[in-house]
mmCIF file of the C-alpha atoms, coordinates in Angstrom:
data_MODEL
# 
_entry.id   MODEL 
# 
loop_
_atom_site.group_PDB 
_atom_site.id 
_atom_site.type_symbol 
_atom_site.label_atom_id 
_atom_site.label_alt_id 
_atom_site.label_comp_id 
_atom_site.label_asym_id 
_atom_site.label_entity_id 
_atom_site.label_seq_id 
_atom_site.pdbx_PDB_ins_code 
_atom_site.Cartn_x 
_atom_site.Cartn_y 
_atom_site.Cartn_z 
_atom_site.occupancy 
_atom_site.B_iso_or_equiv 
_atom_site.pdbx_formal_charge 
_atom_site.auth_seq_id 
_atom_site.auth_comp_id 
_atom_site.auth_asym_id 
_atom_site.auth_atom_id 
_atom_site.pdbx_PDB_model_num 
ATOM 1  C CA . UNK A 1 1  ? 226.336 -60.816 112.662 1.00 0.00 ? 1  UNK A CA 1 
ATOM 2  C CA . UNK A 1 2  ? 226.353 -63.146 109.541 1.00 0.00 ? 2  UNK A CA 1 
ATOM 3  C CA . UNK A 1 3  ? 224.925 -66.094 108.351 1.00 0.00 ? 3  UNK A CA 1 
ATOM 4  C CA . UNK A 1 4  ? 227.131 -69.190 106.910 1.00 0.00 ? 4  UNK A CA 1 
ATOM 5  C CA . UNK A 1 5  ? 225.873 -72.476 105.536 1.00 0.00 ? 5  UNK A CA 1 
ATOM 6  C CA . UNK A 1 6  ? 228.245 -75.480 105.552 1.00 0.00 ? 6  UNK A CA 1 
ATOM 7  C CA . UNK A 1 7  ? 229.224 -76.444 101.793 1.00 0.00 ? 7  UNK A CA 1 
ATOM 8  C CA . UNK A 1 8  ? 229.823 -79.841 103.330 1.00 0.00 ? 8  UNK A CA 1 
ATOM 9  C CA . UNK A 1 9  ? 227.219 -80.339 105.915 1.00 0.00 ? 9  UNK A CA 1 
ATOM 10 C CA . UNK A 1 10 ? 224.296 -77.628 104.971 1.00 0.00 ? 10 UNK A CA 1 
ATOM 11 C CA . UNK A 1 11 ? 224.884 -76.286 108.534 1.00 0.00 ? 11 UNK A CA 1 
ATOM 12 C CA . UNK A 1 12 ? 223.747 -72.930 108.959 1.00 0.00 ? 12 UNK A CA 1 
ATOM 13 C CA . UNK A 1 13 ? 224.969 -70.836 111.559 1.00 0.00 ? 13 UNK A CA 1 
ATOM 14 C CA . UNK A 1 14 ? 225.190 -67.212 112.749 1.00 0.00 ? 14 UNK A CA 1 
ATOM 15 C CA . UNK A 1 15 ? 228.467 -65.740 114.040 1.00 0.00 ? 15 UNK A CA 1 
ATOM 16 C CA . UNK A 1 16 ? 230.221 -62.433 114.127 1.00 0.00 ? 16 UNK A CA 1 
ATOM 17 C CA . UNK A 1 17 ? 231.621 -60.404 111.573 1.00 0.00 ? 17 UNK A CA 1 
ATOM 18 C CA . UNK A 1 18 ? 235.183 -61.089 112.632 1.00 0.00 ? 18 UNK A CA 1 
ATOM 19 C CA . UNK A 1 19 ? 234.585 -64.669 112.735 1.00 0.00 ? 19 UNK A CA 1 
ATOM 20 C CA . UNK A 1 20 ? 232.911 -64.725 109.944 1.00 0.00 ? 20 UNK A CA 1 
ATOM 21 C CA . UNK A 1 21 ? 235.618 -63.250 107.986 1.00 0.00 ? 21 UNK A CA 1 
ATOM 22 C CA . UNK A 1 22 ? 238.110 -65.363 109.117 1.00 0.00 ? 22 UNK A CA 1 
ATOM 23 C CA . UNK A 1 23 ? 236.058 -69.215 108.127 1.00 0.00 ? 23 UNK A CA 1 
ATOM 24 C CA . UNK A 1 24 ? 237.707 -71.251 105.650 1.00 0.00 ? 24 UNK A CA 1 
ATOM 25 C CA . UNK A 1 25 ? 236.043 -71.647 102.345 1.00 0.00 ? 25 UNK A CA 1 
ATOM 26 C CA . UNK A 1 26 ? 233.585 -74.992 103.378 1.00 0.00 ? 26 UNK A CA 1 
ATOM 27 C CA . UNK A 1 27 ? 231.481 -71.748 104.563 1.00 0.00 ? 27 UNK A CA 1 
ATOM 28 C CA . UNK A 1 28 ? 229.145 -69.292 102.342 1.00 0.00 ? 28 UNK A CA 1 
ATOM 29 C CA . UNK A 1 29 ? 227.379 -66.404 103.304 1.00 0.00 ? 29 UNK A CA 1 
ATOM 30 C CA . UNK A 1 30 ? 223.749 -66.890 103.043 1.00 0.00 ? 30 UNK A CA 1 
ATOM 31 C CA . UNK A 1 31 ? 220.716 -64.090 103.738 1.00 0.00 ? 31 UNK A CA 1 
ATOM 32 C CA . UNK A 1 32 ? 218.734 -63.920 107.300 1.00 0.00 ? 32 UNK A CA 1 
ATOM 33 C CA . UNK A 1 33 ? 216.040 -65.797 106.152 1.00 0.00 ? 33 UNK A CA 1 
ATOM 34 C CA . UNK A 1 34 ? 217.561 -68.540 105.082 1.00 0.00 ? 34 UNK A CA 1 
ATOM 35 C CA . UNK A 1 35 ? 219.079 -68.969 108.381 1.00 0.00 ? 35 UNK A CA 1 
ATOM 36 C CA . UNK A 1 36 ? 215.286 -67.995 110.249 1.00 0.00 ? 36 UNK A CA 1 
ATOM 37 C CA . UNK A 1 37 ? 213.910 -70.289 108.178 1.00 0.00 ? 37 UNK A CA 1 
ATOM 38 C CA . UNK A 1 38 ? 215.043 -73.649 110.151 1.00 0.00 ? 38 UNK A CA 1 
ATOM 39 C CA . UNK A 1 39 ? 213.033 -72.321 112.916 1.00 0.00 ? 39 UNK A CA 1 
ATOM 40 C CA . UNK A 1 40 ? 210.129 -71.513 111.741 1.00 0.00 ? 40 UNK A CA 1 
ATOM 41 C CA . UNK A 1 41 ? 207.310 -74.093 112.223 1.00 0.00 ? 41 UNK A CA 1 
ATOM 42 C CA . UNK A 1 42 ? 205.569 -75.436 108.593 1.00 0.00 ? 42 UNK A CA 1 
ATOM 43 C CA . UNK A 1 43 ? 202.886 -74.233 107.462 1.00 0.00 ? 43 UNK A CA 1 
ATOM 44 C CA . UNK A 1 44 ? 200.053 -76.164 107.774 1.00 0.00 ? 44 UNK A CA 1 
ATOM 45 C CA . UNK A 1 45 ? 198.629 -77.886 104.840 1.00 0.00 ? 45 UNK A CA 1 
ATOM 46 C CA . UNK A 1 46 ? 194.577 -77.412 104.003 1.00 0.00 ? 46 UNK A CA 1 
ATOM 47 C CA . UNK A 1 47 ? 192.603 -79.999 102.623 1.00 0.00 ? 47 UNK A CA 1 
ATOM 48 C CA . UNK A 1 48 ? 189.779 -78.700 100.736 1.00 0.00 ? 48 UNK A CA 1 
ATOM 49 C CA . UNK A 1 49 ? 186.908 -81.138 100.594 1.00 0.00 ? 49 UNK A CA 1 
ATOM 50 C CA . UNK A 1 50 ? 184.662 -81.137 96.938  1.00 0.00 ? 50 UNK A CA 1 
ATOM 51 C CA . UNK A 1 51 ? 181.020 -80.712 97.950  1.00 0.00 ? 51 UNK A CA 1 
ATOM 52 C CA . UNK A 1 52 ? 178.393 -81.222 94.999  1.00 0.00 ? 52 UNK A CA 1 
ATOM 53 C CA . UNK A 1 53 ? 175.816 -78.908 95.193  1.00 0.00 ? 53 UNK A CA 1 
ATOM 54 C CA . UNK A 1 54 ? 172.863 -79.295 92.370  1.00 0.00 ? 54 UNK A CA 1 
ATOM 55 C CA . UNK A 1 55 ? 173.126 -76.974 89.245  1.00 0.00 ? 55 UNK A CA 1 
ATOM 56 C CA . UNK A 1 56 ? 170.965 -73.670 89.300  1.00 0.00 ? 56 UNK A CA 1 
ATOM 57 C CA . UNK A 1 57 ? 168.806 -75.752 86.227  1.00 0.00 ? 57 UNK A CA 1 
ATOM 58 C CA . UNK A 1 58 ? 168.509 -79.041 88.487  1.00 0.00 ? 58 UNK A CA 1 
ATOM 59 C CA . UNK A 1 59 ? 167.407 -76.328 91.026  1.00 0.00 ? 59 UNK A CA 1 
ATOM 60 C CA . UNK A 1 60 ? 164.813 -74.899 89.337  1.00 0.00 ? 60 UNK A CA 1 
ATOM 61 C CA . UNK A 1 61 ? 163.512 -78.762 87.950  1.00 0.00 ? 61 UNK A CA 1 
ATOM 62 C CA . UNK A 1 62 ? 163.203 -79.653 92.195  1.00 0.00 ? 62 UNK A CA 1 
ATOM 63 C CA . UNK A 1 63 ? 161.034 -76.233 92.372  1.00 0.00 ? 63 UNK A CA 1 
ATOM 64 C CA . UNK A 1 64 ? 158.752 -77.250 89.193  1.00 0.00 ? 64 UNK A CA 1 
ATOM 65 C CA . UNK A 1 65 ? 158.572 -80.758 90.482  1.00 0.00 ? 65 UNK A CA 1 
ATOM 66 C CA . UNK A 1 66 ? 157.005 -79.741 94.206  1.00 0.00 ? 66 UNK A CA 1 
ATOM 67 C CA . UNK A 1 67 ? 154.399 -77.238 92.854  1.00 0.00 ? 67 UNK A CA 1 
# 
C-alpha cells in the first residue's frame, strides 16, 4: 500500500502498489503519517492560568508582622 496526495486538490489517499504506480503525475507519494494524520483528533490546547503567590521576603514580613 502507498500513500498519494493530490498536487491539485491536497487529497490524500491510500491505494495499492500497482495502482499506485500507474497514477498520473497530479499524484505524489507522501509517508504514512502524513496520510494518519487527517484522522487523528487535535490535540487539545492547555491554558495555563498565572497565580501570584507572595515572595519568600513578603512571606517572612506577614510572619514578623503576626508575632
Amino acid at each position: 500500500m502507498k500513500c498519494l496526495k493530490s498536487i491539485k486538490t491536497k487529497e490524500i489517499i491510500r491505494v495499492s502498489d500497482e495502482k499506485a504506480y500507474n497514477v498520473s503525475s497530479e499524484w505524489k507519494f507522501i509517508p504514512k503519517s502524513e496520510w494518519k494524520a487527517q484522522f487523528r483528533k487535535a490535540t487539545p490546547q492547555v491554558e495555563e492560568v498565572a497565580v501570584e503567590e507572595p515572595t519568600i521576603a513578603e512571606k517572612q514580613l506577614k510572619k514578623k508582622k503576626s508575632k
